[in-house]
N, CA, C and O atoms as a GROMACS GRO file, in nm:
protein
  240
    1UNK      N    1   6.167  -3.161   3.362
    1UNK     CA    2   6.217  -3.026   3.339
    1UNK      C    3   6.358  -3.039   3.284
    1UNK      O    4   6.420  -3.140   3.320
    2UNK      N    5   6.423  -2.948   3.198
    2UNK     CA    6   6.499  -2.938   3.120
    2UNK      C    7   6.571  -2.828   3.113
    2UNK      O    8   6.515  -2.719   3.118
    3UNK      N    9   6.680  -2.836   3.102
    3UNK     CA   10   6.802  -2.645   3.071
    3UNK      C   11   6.828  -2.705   2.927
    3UNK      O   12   6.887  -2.810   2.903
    4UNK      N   13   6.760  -2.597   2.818
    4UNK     CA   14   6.800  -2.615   2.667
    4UNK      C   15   6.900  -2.494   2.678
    4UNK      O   16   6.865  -2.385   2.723
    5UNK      N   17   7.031  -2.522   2.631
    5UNK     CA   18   7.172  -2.417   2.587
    5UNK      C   19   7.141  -2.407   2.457
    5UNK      O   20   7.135  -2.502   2.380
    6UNK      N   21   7.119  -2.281   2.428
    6UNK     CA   22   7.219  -2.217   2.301
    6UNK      C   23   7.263  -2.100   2.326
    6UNK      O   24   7.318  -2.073   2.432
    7UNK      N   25   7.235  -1.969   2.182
    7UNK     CA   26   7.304  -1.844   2.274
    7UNK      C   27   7.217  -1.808   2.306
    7UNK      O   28   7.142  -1.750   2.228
    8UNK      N   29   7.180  -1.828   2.465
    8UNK     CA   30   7.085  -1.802   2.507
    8UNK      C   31   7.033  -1.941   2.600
    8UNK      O   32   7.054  -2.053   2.554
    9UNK      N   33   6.967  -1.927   2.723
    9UNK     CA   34   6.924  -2.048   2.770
    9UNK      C   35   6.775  -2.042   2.772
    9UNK      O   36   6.729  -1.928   2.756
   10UNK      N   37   6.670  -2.163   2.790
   10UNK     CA   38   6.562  -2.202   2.850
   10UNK      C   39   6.531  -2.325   2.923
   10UNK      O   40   6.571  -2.440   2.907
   11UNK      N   41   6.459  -2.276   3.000
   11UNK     CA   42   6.412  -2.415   3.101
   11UNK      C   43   6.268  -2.453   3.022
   11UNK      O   44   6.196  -2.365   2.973
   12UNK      N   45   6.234  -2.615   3.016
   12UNK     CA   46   6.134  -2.637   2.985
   12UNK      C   47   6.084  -2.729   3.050
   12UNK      O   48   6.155  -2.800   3.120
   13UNK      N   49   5.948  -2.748   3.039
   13UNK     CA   50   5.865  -2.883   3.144
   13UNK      C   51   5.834  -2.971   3.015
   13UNK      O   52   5.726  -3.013   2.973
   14UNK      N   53   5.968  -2.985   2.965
   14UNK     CA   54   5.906  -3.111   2.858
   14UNK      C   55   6.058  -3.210   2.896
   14UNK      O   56   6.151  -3.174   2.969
   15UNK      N   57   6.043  -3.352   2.816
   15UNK     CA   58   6.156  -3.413   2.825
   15UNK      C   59   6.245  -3.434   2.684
   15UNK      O   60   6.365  -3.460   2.677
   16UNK      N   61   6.152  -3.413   2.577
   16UNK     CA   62   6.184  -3.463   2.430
   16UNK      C   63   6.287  -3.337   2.369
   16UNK      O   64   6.304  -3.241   2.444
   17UNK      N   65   6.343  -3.337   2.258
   17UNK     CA   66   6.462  -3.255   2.244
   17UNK      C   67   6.358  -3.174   2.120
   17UNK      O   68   6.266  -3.229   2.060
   18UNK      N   69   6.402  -3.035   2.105
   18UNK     CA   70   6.338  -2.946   2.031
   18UNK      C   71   6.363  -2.968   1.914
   18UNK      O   72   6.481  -2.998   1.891
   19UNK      N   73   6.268  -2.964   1.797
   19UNK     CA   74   6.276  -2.972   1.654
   19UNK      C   75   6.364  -2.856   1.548
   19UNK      O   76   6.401  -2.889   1.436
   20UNK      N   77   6.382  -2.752   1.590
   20UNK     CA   78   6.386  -2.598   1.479
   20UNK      C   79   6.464  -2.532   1.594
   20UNK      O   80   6.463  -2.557   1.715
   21UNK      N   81   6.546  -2.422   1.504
   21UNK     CA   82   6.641  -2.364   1.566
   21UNK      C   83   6.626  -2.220   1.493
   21UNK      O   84   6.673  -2.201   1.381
   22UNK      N   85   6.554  -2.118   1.568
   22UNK     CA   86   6.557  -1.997   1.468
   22UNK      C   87   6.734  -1.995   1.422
   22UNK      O   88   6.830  -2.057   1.468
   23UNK      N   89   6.719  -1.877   1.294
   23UNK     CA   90   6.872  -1.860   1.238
   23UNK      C   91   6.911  -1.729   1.256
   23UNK      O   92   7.018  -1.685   1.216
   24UNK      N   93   6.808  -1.652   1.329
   24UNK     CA   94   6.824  -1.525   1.327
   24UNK      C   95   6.831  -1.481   1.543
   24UNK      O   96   6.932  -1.434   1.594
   25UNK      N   97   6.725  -1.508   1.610
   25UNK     CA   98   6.767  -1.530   1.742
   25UNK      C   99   6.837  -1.651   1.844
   25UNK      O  100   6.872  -1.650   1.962
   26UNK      N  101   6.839  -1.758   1.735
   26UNK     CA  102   6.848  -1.866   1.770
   26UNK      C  103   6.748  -1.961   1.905
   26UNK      O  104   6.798  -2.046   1.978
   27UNK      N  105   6.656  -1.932   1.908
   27UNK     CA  106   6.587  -1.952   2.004
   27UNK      C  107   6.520  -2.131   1.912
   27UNK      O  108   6.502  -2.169   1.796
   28UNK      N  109   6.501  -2.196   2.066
   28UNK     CA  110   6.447  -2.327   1.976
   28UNK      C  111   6.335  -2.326   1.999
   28UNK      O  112   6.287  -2.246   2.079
   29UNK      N  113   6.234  -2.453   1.908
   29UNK     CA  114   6.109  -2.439   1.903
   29UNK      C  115   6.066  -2.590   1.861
   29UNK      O  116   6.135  -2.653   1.781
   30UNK      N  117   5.948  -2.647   1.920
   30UNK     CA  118   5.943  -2.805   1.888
   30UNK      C  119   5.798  -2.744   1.763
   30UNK      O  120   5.730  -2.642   1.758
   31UNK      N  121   5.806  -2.898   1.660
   31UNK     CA  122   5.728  -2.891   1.603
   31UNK      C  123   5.565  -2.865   1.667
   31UNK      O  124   5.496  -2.802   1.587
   32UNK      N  125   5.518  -2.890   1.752
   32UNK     CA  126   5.403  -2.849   1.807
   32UNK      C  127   5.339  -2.724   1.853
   32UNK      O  128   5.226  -2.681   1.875
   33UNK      N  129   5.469  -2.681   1.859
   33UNK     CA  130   5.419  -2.520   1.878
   33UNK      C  131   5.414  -2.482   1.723
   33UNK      O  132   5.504  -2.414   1.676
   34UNK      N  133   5.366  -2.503   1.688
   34UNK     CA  134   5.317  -2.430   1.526
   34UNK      C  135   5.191  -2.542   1.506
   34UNK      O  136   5.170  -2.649   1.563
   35UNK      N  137   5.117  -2.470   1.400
   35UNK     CA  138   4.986  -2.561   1.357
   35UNK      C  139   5.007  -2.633   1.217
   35UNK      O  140   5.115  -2.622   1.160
   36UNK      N  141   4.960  -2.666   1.192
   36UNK     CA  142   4.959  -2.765   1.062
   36UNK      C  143   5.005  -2.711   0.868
   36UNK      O  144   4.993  -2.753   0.753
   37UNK      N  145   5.078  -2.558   0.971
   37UNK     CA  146   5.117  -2.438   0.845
   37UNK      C  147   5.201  -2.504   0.778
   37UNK      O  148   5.269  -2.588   0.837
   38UNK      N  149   5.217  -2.481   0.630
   38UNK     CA  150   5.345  -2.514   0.543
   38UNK      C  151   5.462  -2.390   0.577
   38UNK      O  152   5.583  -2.407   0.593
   39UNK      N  153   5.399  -2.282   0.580
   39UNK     CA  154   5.497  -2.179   0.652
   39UNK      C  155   5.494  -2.149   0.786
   39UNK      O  156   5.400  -2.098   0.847
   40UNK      N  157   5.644  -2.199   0.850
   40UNK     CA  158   5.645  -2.134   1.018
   40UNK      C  159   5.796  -2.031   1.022
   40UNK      O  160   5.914  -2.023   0.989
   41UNK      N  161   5.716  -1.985   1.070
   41UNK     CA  162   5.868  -1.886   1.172
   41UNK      C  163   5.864  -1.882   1.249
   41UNK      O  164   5.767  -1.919   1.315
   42UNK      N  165   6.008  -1.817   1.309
   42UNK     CA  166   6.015  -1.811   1.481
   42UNK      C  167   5.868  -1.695   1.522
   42UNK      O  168   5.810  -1.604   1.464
   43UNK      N  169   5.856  -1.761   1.647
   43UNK     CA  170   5.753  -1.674   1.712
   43UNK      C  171   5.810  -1.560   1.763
   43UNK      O  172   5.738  -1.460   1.767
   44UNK      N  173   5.936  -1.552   1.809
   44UNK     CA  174   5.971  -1.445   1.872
   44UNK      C  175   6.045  -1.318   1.762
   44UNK      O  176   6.056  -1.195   1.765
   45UNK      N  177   6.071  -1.392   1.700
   45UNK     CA  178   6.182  -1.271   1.608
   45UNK      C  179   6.077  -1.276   1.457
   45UNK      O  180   6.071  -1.174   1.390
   46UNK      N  181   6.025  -1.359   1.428
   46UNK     CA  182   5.933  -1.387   1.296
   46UNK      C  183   6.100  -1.436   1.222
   46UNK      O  184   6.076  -1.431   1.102
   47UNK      N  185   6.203  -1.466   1.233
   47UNK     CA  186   6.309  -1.494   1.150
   47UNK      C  187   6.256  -1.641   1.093
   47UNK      O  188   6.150  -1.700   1.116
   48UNK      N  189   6.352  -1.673   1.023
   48UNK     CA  190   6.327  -1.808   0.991
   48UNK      C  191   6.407  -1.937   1.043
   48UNK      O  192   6.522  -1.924   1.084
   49UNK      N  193   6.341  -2.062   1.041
   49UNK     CA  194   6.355  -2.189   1.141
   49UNK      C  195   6.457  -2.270   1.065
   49UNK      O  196   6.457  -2.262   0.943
   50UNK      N  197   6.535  -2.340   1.120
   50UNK     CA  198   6.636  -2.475   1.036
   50UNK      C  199   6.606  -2.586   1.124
   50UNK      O  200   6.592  -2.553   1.241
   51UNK      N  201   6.598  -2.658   1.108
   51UNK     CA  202   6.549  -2.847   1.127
   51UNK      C  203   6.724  -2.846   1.226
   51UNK      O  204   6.835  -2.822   1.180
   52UNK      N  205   6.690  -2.876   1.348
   52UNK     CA  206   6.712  -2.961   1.444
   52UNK      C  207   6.841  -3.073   1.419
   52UNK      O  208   6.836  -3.160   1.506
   53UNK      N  209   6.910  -3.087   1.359
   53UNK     CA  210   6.971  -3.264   1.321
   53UNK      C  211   7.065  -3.316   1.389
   53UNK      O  212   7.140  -3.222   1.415
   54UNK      N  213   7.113  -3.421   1.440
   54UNK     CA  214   7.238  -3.470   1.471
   54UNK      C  215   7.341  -3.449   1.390
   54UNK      O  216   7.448  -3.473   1.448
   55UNK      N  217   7.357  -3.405   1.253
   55UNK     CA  218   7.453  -3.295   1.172
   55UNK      C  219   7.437  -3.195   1.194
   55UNK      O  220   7.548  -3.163   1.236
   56UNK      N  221   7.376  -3.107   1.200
   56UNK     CA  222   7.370  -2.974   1.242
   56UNK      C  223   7.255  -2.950   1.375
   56UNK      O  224   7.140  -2.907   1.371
   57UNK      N  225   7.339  -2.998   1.492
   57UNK     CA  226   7.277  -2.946   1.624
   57UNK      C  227   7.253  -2.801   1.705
   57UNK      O  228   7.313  -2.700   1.668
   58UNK      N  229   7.193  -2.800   1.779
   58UNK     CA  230   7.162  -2.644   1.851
   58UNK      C  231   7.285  -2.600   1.830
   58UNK      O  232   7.391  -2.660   1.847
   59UNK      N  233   7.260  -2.458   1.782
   59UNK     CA  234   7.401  -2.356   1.804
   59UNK      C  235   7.409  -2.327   1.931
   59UNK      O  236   7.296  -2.298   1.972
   60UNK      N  237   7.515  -2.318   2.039
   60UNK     CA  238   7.525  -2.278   2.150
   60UNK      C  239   7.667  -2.163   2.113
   60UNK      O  240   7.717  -2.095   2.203
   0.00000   0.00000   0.00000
């Protein structure tokens, strides 16, 4: 189990660090929660996702 910070918190029962960072709620999201789409968006806001990086990490 896990406390992911940004603006905004979640607890998760995973250990691995999340892939996508909506740009609009900022909520994160690992590649697995989406299917094999060329297009994903956030699930919660439908906004759109930015890649995760050690240059550009979770917004908190």
């Amino acid at each position: 189990m896990q406390v992911i910070q940004y603006k905004g918190v979640t607890l998760v029962a995973r250990d691995d660090a999340p892939t996508y960072q909506c740009k609009h709620c900022f909520k994160v999201w690992w590649a697995d929660d989406f299917d094999n789409s060329v297009f994903i968006a956030c699930q919660n806001c439908h906004g759109e996702l930015r890649d995760i990086t050690d240059d550009d990490p979770i917004e908190t």
